[in-house]
N, C-alpha and C positions, 0 to 999 in steps of 0.2 A: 473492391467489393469482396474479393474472395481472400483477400487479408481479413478484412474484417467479420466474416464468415468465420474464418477459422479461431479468431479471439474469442467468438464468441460459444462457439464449440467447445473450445478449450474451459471457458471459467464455467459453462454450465456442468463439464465434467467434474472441473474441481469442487465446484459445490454439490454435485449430488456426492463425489467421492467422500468430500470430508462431515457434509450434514447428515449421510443417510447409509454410508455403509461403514461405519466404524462403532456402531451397537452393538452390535454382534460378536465384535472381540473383546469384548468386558464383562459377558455374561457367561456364564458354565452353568446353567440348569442341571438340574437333576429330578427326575422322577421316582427313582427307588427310593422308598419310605424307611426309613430307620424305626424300628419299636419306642411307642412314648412311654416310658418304665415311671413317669410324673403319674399317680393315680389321681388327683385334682385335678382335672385339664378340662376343657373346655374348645370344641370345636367349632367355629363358623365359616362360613362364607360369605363374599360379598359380590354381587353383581357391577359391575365397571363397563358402559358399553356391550360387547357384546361376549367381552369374558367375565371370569368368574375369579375372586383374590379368596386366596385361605389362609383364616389366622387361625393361630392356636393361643390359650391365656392357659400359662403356669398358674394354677390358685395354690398358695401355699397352707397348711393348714389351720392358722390362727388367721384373725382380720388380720388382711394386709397392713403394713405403713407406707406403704408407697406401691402405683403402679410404674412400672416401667416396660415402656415400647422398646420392642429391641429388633434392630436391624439388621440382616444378615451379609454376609461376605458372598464372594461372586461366584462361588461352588458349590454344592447339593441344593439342600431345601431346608428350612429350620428344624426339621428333625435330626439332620447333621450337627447341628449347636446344642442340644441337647443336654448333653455334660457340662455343658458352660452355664446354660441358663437355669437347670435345675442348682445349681450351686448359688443364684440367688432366692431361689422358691425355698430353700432351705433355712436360708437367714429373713424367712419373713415378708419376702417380696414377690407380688402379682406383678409374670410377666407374659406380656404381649408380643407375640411374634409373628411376623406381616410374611409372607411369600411372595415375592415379587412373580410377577407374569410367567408363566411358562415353569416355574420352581414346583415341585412338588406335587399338590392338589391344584395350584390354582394355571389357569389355563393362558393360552395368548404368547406372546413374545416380547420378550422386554426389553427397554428402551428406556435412555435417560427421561426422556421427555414423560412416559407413561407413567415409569415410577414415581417421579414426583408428582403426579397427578392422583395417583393412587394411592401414596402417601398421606398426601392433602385429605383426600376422601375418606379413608379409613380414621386417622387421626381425629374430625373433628367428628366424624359419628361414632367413633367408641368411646369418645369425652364424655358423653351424655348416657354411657349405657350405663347401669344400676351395677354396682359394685366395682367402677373404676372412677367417676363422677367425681364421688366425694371424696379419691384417695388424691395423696400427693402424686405427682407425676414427673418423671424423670424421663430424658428419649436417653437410648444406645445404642451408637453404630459402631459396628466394626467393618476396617479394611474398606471396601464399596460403599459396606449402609453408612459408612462417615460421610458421605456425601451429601442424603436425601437428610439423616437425622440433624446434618447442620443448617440444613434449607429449613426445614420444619421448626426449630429451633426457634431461628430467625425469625419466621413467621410468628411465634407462640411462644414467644417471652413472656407475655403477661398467665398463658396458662399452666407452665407447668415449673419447677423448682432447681432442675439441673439439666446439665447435657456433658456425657460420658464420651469419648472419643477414644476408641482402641483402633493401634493400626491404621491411623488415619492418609486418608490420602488428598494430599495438600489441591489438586483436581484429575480430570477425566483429562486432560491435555498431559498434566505433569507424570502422570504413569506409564501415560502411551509413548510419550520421550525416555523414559526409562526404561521402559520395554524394547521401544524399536528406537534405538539411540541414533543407529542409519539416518532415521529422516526427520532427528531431533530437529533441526533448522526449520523443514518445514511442515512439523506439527505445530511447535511454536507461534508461525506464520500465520497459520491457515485452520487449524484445529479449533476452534473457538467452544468451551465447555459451556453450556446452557445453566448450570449453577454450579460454584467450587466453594470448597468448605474454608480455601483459604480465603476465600472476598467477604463468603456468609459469615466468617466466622466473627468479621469485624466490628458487624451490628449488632451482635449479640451483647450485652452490656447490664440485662437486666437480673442475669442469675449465675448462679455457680458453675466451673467448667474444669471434668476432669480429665487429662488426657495421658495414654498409656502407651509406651511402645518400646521396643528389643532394637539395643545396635545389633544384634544378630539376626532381624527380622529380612530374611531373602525374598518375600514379597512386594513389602512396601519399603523402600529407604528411610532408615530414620531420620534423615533430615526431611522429610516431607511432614512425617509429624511434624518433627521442631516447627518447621515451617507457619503451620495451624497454630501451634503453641503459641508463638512469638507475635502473631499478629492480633492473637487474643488479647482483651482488656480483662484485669483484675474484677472478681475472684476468680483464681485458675489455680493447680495445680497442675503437674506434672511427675508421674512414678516413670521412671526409667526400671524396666527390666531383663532379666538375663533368660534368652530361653527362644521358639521359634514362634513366627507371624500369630496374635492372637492365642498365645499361651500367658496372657496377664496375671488370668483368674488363676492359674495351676499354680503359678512362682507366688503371686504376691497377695493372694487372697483377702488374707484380713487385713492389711491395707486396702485394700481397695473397697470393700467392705466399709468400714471405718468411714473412708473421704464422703462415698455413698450418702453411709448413717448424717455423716453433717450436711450434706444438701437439703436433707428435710427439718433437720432439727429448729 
């Protein structure tokens, strides 16, 4: 009895250990707001339960051609991307940028499981709002947001035209092995990701897919891209470039730009 006592002790630890306290090392919030120097912008919030998610929309200053959801990486809050995302509002493009839980303005603690929930939520009620509705739609994740923006992807092939991948990361299992290689064996085992961009990425089949990343990326390994790459089905591209984690847009601009312009063409 008191064997079986202790088995039992034992797997309920391992499953709160590995379902419920490994959240927490994926996410880096930040509160401190960076200045929005974008003068077109666009503020909202959105109620979730019993927090509150804040997006911000780049309007660039002619009718857009395309809206584009962009997903942020696991440190500050989308006013930290800023530099990045105003370099699409420049050439033309409304961009949509989500704050995950606890990031920024928007409130709460985040969690795979919330994100994509939040995700979910925000996506289909900004489809409908007056001035992204009728534009073409593109998602963009970097680093983390390759995660949620692959899931959503997946979900919403028939609605939107492409899906961007910067810094991807192949799942929430394969970084955490990377990270803490010590107990590669048993994350592998035992770590089980609730969605990966390498599984989502497979269904994906109905629109175009650009994927971006640095062998000198000390982040995310570039074979983790690849990874995402290679289990994608055509149309795909692939820019390899030179430079650190999520500096795509700084080295390779007008390529990338370019692959963009033919997702909607």
């Amino acid at each position: 009895m008191k064997t079986k006592l202790l088995l039992f002790v034992l797997c309920v630890i391992q499953i709160v250990f590995v379902h419920a306290q490994m959240d927490d090392k994926f996410y880096f919030p930040t509160k401190d707001l960076k200045q929005i120097e974008w003068e077109n912008h666009e503020e909202l919030m959105f109620n979730t339960g019993t927090d509150t998610i804040s997006v911000l929309i780049l309007k660039p200053k002619k009718t857009p051609k395309a809206t584009i959801f962009y997903f942020h990486g696991a440190g500050g809050n989308i006013t930290y991307y800023l530099p990045l995302t105003q370099i699409l509002a420049e050439n033309n493009f409304q961009v949509v940028m989500v704050d995950f839980r606890g990031y920024g303005k928007s409130t709460g603690i985040p969690t795979h499981k919330n994100i994509a929930k939040d995700g979910e939520l925000l996506f289909e009620t900004l489809l409908k709002k007056e001035g992204i509705k009728d534009t073409p739609k593109i998602i963009y994740g970097i680093s983390i947001g390759t995660q949620i923006a692959t899931l959503l992807a997946k979900n919403h092939q028939d609605k939107i035209e492409g899906l961007v991948l910067e810094g991807a990361m192949a799942s929430f299992t394969d970084i955490a092995m990377y990270y803490v290689p010590e107990y590669k064996d048993y994350l592998e085992k035992n770590y089980i990701s609730p969605y990966a961009a390498k599984e989502d990425i497979k269904s994906i089949d109905k629109i175009s897919k650009l994927f971006m990343h640095s062998k000198e990326d000390k982040d995310v390994p570039f074979i983790q891209g690849e990874t995402v790459y290679n289990n994608a089905s055509e149309p795909k591209e692939f820019i390899e470039f030179k430079g650190a984690h999520l500096h795509a847009l700084k080295h390779e601009r007008e390529q990338i730009l370019q692959k963009i312009n033919e997702m909607i063409e």
